[in-house]
VMD Tcl script that builds the backbone (N, CA, C; Angstrom):
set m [mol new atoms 486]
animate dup $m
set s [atomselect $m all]
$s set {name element resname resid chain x y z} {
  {N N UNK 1 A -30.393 1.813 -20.078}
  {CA C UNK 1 A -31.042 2.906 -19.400}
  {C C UNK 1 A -30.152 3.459 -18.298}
  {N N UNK 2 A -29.293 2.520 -17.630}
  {CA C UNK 2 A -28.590 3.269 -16.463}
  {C C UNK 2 A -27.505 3.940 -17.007}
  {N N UNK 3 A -27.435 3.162 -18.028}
  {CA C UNK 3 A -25.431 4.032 -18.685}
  {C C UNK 3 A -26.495 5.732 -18.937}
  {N N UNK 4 A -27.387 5.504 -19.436}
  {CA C UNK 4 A -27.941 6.719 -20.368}
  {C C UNK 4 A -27.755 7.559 -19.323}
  {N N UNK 5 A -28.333 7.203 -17.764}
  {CA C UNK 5 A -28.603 8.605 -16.580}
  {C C UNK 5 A -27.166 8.303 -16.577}
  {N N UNK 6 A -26.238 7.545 -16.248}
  {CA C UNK 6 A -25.071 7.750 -15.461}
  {C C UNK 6 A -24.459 9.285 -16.611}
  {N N UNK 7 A -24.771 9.293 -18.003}
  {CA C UNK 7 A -24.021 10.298 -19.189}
  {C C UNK 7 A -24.688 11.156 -19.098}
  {N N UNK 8 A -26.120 11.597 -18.196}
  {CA C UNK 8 A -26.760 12.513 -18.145}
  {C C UNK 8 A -26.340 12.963 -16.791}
  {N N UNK 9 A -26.105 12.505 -15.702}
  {CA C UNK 9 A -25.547 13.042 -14.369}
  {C C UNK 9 A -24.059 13.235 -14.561}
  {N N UNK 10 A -23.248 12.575 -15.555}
  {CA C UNK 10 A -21.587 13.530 -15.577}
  {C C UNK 10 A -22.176 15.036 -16.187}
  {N N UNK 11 A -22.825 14.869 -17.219}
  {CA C UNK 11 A -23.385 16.397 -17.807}
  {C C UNK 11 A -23.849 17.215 -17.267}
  {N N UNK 12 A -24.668 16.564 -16.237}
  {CA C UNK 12 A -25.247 17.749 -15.390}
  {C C UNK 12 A -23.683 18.432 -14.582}
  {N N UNK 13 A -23.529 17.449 -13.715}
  {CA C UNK 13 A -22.034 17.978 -13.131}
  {C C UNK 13 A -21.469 18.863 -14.121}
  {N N UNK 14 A -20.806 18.515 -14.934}
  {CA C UNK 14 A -19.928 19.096 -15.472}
  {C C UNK 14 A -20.603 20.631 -16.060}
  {N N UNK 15 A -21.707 20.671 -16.325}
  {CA C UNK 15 A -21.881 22.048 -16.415}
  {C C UNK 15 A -22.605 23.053 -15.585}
  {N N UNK 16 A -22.627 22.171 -14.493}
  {CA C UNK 16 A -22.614 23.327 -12.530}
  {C C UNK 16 A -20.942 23.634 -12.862}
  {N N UNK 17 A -20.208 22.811 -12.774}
  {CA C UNK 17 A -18.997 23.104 -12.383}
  {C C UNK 17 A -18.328 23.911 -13.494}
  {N N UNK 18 A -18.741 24.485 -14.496}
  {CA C UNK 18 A -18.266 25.465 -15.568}
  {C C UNK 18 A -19.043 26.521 -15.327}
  {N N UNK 19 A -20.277 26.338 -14.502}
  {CA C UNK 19 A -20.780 28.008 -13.922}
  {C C UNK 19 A -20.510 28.736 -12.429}
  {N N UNK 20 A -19.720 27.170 -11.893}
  {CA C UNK 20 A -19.113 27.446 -11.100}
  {C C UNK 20 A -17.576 28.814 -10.662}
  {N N UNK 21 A -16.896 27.543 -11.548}
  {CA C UNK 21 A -15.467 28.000 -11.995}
  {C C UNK 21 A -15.176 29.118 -12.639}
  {N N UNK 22 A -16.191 29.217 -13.926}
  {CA C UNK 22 A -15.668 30.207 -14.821}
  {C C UNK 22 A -16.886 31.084 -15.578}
  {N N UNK 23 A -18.164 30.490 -15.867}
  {CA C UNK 23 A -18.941 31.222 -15.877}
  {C C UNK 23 A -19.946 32.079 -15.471}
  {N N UNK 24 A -19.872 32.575 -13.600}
  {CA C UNK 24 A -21.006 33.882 -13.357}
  {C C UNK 24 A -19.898 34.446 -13.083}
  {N N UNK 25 A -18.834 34.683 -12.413}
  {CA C UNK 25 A -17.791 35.509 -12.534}
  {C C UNK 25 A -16.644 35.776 -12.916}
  {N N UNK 26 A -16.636 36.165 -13.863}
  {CA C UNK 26 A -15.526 36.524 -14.739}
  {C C UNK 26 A -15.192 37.841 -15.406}
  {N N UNK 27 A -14.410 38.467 -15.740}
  {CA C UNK 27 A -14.131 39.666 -16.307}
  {C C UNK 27 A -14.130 40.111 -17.149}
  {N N UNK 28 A -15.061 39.759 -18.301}
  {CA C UNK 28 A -15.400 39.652 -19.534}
  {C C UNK 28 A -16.522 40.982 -19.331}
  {N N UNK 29 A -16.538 42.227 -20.601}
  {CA C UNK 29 A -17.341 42.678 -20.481}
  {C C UNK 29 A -18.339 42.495 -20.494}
  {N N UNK 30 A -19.529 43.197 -19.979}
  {CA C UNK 30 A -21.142 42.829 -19.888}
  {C C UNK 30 A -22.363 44.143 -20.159}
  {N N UNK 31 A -23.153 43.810 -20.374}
  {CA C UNK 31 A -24.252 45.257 -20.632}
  {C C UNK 31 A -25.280 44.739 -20.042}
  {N N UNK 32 A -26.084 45.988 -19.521}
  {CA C UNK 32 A -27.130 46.276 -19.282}
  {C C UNK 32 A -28.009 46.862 -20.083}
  {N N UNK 33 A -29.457 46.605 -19.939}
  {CA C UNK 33 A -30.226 47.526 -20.524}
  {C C UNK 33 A -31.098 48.707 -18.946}
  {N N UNK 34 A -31.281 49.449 -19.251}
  {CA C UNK 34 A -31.698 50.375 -18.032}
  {C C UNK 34 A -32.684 51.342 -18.289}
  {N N UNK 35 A -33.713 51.304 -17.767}
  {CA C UNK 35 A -34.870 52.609 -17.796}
  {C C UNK 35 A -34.429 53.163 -16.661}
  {N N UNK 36 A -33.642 54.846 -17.022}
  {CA C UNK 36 A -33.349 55.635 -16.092}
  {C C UNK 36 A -34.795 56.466 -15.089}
  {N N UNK 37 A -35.030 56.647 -13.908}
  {CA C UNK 37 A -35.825 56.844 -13.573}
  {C C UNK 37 A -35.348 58.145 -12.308}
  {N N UNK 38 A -36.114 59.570 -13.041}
  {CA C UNK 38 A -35.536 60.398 -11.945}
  {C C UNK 38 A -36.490 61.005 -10.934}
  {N N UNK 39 A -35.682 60.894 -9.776}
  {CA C UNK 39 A -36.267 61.099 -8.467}
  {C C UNK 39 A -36.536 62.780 -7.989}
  {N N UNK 40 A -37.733 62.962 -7.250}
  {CA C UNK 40 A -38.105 63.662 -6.961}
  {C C UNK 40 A -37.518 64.146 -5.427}
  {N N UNK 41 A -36.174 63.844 -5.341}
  {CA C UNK 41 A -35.895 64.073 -3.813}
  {C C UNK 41 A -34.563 62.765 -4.109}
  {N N UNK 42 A -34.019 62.081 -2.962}
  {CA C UNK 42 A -32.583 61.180 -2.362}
  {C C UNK 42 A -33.137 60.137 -3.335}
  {N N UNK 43 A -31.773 59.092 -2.388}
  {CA C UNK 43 A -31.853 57.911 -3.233}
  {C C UNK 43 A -31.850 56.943 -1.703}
  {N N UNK 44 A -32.431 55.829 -1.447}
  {CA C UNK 44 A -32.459 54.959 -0.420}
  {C C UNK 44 A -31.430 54.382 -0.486}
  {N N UNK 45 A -30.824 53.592 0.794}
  {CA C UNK 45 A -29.465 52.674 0.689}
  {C C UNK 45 A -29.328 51.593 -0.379}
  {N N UNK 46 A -30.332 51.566 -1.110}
  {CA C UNK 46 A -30.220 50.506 -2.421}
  {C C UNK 46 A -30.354 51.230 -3.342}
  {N N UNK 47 A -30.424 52.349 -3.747}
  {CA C UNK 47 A -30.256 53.510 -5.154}
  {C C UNK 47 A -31.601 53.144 -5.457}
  {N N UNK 48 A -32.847 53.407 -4.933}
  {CA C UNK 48 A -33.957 53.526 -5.472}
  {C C UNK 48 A -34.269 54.345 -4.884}
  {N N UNK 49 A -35.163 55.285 -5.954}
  {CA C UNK 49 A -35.723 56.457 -5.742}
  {C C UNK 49 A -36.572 56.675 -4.271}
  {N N UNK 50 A -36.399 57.133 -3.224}
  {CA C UNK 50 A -37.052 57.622 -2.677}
  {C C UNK 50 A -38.838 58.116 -2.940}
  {N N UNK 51 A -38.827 59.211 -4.012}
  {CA C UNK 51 A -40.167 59.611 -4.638}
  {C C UNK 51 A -39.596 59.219 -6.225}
  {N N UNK 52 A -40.518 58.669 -7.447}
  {CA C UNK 52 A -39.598 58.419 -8.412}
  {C C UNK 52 A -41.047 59.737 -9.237}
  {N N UNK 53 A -40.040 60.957 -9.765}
  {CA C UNK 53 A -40.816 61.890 -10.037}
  {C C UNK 53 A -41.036 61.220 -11.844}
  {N N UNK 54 A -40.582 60.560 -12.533}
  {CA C UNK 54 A -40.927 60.500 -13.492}
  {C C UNK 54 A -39.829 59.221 -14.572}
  {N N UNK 55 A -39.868 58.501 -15.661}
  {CA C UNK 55 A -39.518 57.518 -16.604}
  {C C UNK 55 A -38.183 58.427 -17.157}
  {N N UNK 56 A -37.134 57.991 -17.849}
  {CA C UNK 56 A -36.380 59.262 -18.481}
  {C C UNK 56 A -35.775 57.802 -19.603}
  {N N UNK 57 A -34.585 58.210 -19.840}
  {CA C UNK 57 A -34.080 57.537 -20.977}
  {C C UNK 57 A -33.568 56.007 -20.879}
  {N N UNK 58 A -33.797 55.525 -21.475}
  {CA C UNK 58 A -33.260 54.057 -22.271}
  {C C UNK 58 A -32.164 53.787 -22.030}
  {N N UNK 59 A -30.909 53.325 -21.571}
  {CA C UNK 59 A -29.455 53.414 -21.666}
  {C C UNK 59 A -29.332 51.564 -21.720}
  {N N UNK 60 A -28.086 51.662 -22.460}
  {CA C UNK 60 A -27.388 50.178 -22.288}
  {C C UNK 60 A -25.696 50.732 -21.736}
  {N N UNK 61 A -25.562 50.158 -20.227}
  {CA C UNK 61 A -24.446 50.240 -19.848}
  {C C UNK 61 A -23.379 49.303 -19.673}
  {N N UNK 62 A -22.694 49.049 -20.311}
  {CA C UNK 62 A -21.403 48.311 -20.635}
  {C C UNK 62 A -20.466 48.142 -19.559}
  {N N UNK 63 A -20.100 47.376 -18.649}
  {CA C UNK 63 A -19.095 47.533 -17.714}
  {C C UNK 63 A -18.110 46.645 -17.798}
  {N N UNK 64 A -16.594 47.088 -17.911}
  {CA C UNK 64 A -15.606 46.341 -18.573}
  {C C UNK 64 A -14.499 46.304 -17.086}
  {N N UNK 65 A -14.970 45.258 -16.400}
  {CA C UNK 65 A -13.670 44.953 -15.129}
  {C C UNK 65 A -12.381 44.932 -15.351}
  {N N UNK 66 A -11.721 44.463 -16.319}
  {CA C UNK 66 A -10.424 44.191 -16.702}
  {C C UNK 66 A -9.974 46.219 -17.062}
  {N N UNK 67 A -10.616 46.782 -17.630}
  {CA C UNK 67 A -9.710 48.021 -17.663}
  {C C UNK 67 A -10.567 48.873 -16.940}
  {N N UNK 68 A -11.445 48.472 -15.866}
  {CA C UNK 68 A -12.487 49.534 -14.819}
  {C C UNK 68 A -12.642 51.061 -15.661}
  {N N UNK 69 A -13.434 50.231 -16.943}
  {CA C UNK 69 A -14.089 51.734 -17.770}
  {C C UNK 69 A -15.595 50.827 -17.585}
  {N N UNK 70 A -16.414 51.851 -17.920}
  {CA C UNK 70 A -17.956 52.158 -17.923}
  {C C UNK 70 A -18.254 52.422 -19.164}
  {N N UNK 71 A -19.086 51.821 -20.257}
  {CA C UNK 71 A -19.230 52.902 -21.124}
  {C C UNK 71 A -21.415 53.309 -20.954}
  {N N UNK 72 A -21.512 54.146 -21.168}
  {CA C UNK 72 A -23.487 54.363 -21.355}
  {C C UNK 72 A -23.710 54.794 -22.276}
  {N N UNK 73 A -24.542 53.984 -22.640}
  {CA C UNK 73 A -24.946 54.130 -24.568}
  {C C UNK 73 A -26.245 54.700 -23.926}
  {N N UNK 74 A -27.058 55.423 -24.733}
  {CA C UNK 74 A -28.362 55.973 -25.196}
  {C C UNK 74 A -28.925 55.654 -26.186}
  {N N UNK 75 A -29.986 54.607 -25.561}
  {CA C UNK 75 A -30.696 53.985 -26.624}
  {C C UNK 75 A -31.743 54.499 -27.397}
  {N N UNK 76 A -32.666 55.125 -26.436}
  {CA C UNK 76 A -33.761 56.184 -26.801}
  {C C UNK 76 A -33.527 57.453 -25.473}
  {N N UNK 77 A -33.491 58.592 -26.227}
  {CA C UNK 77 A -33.191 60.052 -25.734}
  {C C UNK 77 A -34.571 60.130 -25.030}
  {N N UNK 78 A -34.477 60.936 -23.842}
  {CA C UNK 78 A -35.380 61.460 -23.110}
  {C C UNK 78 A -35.665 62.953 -23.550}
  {N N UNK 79 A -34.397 63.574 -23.871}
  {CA C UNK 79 A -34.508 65.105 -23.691}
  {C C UNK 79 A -33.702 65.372 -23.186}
  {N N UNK 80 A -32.814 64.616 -22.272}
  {CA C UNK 80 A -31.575 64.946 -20.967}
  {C C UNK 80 A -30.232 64.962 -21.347}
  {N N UNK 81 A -30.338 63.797 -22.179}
  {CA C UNK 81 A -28.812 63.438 -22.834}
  {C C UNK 81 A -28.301 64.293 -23.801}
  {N N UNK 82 A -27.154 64.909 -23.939}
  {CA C UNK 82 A -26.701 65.552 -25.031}
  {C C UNK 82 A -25.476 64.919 -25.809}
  {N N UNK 83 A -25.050 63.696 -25.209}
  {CA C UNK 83 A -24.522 62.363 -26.057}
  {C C UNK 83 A -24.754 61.360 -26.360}
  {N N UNK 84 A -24.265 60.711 -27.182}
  {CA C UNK 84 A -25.194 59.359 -27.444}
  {C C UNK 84 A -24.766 58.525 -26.608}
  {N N UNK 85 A -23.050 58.849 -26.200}
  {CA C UNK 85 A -22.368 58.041 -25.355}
  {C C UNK 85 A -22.031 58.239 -24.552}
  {N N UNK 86 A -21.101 57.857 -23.276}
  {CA C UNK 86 A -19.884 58.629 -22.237}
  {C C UNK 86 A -19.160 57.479 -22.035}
  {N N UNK 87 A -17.901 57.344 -22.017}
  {CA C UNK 87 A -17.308 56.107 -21.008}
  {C C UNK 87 A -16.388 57.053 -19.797}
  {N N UNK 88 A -16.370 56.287 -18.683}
  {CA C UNK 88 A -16.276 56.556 -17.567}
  {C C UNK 88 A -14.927 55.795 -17.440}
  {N N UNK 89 A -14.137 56.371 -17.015}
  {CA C UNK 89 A -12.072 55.450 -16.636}
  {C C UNK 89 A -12.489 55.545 -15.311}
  {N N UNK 90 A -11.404 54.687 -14.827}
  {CA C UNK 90 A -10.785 54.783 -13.636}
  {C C UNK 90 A -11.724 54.653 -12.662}
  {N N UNK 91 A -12.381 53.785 -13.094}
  {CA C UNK 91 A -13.624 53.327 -12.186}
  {C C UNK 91 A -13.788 52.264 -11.085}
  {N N UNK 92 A -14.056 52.545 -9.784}
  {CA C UNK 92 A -13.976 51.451 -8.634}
  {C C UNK 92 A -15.041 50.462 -9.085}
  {N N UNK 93 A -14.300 49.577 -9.541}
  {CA C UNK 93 A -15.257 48.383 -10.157}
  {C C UNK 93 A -14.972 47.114 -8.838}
  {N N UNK 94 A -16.052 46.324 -8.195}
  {CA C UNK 94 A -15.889 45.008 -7.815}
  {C C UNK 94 A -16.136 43.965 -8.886}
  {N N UNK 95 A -17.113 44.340 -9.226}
  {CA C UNK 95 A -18.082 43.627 -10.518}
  {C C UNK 95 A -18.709 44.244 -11.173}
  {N N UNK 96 A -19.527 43.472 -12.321}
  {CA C UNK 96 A -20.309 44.034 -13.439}
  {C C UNK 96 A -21.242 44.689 -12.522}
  {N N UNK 97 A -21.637 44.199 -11.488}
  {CA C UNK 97 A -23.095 44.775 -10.863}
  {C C UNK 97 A -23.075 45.344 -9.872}
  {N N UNK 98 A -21.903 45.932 -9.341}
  {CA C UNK 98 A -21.514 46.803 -8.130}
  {C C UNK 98 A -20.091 47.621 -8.341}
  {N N UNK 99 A -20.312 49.060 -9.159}
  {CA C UNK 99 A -19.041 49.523 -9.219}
  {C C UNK 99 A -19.244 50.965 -9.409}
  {N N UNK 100 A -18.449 52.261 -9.372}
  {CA C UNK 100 A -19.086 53.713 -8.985}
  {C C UNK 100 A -18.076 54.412 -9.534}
  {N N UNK 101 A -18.177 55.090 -10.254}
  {CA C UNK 101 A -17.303 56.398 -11.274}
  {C C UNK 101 A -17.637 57.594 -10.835}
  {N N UNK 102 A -16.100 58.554 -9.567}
  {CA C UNK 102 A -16.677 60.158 -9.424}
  {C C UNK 102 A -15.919 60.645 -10.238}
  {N N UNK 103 A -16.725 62.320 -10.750}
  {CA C UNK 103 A -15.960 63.190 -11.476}
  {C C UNK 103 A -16.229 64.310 -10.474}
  {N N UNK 104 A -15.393 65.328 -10.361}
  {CA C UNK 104 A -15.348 66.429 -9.516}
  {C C UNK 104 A -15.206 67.625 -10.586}
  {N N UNK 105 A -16.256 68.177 -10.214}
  {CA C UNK 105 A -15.837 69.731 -11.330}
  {C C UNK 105 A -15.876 70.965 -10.760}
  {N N UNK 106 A -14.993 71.877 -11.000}
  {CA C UNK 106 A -14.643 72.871 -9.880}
  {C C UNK 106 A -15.632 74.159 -10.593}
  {N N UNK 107 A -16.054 75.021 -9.767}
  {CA C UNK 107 A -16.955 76.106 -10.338}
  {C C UNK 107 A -16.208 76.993 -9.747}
  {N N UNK 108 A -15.974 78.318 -10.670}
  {CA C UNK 108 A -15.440 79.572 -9.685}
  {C C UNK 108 A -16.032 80.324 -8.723}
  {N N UNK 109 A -17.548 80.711 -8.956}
  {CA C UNK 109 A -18.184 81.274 -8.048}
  {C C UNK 109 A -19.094 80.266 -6.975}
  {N N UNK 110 A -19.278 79.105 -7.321}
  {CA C UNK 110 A -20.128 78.268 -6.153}
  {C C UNK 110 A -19.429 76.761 -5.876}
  {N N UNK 111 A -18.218 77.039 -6.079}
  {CA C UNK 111 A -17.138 75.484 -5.363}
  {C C UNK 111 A -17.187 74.917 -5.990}
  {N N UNK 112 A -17.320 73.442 -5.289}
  {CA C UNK 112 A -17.368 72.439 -6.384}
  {C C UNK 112 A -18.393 71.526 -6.684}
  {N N UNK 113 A -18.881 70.533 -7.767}
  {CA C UNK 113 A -19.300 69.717 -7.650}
  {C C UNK 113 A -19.380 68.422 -7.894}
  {N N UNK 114 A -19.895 67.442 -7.064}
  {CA C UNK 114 A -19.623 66.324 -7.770}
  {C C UNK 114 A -20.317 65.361 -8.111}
  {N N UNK 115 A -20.351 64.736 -9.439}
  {CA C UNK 115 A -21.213 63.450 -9.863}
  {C C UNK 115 A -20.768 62.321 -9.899}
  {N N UNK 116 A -21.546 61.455 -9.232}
  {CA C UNK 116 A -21.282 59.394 -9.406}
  {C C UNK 116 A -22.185 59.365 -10.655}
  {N N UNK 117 A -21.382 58.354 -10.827}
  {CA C UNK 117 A -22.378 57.362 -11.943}
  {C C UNK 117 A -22.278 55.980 -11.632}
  {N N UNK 118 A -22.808 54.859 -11.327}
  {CA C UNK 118 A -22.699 53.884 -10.606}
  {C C UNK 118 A -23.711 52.625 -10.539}
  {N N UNK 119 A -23.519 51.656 -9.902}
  {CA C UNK 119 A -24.207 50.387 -9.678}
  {C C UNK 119 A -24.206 50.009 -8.886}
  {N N UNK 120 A -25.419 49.636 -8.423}
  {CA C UNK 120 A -25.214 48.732 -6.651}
  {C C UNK 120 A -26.632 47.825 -6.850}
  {N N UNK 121 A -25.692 46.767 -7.227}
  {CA C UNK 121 A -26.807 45.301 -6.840}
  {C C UNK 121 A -27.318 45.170 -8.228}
  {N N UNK 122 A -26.847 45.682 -9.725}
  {CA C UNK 122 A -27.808 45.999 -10.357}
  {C C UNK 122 A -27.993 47.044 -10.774}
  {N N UNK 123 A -28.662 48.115 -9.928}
  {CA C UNK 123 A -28.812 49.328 -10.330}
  {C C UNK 123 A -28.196 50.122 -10.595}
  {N N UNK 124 A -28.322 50.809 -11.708}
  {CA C UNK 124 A -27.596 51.975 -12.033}
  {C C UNK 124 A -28.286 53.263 -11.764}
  {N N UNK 125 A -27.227 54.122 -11.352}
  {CA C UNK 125 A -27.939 55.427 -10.337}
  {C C UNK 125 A -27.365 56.348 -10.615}
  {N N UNK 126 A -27.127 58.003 -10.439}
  {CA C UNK 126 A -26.468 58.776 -10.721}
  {C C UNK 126 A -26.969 59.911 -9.711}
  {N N UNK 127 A -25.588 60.522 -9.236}
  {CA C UNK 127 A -25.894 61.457 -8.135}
  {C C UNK 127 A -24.989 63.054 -8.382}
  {N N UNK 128 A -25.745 63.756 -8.522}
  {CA C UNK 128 A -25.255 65.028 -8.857}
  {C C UNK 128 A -25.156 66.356 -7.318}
  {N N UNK 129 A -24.270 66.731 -6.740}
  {CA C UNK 129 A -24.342 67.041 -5.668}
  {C C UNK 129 A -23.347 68.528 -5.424}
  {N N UNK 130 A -23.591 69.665 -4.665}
  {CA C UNK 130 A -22.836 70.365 -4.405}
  {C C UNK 130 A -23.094 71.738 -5.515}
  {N N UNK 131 A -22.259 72.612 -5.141}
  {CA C UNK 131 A -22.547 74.152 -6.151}
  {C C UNK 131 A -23.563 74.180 -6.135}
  {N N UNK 132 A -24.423 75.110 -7.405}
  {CA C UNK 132 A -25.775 75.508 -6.584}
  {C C UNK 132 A -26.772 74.201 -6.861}
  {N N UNK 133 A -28.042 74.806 -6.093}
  {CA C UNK 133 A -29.061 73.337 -5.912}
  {C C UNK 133 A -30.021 73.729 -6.887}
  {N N UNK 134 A -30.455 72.772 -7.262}
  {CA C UNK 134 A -31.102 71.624 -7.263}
  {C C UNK 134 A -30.090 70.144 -7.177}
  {N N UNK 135 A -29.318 69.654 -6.235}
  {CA C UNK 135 A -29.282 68.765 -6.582}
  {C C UNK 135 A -29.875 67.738 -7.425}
  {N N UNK 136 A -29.211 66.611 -8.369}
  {CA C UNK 136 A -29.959 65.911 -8.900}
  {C C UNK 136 A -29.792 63.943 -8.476}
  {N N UNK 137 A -30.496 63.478 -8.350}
  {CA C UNK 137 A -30.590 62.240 -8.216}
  {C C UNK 137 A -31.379 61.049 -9.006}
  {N N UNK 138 A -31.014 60.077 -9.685}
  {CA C UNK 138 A -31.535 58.917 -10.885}
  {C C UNK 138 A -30.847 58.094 -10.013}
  {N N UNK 139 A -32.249 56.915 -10.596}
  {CA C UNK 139 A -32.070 55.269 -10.534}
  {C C UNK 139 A -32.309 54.902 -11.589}
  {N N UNK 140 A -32.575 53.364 -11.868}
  {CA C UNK 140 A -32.949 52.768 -12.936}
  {C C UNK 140 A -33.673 51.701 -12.344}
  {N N UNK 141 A -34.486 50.805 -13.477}
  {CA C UNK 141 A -34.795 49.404 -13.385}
  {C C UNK 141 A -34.123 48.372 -14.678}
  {N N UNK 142 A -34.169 47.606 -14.580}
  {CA C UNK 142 A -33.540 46.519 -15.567}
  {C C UNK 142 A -34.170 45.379 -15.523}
  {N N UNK 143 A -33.866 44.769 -16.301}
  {CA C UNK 143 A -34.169 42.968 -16.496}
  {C C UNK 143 A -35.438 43.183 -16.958}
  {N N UNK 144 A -36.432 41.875 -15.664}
  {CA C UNK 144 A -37.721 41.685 -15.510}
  {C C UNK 144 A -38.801 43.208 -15.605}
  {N N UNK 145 A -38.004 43.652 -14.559}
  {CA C UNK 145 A -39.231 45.100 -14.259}
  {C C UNK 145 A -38.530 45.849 -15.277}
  {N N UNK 146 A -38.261 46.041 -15.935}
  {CA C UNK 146 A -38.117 47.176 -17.691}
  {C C UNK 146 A -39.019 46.516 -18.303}
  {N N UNK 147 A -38.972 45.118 -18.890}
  {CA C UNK 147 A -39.880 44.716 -19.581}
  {C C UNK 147 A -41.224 45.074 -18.891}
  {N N UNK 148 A -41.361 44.282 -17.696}
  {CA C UNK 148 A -42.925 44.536 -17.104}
  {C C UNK 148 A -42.866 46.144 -17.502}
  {N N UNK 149 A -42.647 47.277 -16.908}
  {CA C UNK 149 A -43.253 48.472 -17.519}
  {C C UNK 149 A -42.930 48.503 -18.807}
  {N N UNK 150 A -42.197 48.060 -19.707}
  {CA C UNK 150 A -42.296 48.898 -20.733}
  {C C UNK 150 A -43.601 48.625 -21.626}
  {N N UNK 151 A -44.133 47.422 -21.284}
  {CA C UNK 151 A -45.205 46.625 -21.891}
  {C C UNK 151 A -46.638 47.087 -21.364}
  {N N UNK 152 A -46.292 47.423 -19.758}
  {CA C UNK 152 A -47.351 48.173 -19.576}
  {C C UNK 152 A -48.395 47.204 -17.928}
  {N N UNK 153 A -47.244 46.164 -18.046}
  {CA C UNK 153 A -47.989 45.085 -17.245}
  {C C UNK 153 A -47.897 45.928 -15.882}
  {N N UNK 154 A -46.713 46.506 -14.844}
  {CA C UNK 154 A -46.252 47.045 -13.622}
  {C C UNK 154 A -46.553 48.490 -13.614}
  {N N UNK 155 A -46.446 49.352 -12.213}
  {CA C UNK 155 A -46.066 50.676 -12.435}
  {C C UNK 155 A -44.390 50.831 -12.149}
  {N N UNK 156 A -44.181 51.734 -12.465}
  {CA C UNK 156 A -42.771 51.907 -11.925}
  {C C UNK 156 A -42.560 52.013 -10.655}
  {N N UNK 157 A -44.055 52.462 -9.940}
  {CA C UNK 157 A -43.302 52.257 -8.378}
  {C C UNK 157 A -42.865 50.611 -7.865}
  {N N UNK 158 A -43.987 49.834 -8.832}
  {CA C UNK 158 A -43.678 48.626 -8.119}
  {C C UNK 158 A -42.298 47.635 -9.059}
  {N N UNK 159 A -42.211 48.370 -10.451}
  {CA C UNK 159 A -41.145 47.706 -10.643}
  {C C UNK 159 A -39.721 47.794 -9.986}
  {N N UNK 160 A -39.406 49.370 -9.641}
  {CA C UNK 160 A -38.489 49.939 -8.554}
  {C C UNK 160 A -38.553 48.855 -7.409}
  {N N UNK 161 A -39.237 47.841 -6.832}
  {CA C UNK 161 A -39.382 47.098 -5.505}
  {C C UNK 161 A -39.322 45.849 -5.924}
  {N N UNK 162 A -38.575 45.779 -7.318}
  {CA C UNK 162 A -38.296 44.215 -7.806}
  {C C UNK 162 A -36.576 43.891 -7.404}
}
mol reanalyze $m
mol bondsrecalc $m
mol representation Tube
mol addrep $m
């Protein structure tokens, strides 16, 4: 009985110390699944909607550290998307779960503008800003709170506060 725990406590060790070392951070690509959610107004210092005016599309976002590309798949269309895909280069990546892609697009008659596409903590958010307004602003939810709403258990305001 004691040999048995002593082969059950090297095991335990030994596989803290492989999620230690090498498995929660590493540079291996990763995906998300994401219910995009667009706001009726800003985004708070954690990319959640301020007012969340309404549910929008499905996305699985792919984030690849080793060559800081993005890719966003569209899983189920809202109406918004006019690709199935985009990948994003040259992206300030820290990690899978905190990293931000700008594009700048120049307009002749109203300047310029510019969109993030991005993650912080998790969330994926997107900020459309500049030339004429309506600015636009999206969050998402993931994990736990996607399932809870998609099933019907949460609202989205309270899954947004997970």
């Amino acid at each position: 009985m004691a040999e048995h725990h002593h082969v059950l406590t090297i095991a335990i060790c030994a596989a803290v110390t492989l999620l230690i070392v090498g498995g929660c951070n590493d540079n291996h690509p990763q995906t998300y699944r994401v219910m995009q959610l667009y706001c009726a107004g800003g985004l708070d210092t954690d990319m959640r909607c301020l007012k969340i005016a309404h549910a929008g599309a499905v996305l699985d976002i792919t984030v690849n550290p080793q060559t800081r590309a993005v890719q966003v798949s569209v899983v189920k269309n809202d109406g918004d998307w006019f690709v199935k895909q985009m990948i994003y280069e040259h992206c300030a990546i820290v990690d899978a779960e905190n990293w931000k892609c700008e594009e700048q697009f120049q307009k002749s008659l109203n300047g310029g503008w510019t969109e993030t596409n991005g993650m912080y903590k998790g969330r994926f958010y997107r900020t459309g800003v500049g030339g004429i307004p309506p600015d636009f602003y999206d969050s998402s939810i993931s994990g736990l709170a996607y399932w809870l709403v998609r099933f019907g258990v949460i609202s989205l305001q309270s899954a947004q506060k997970i």
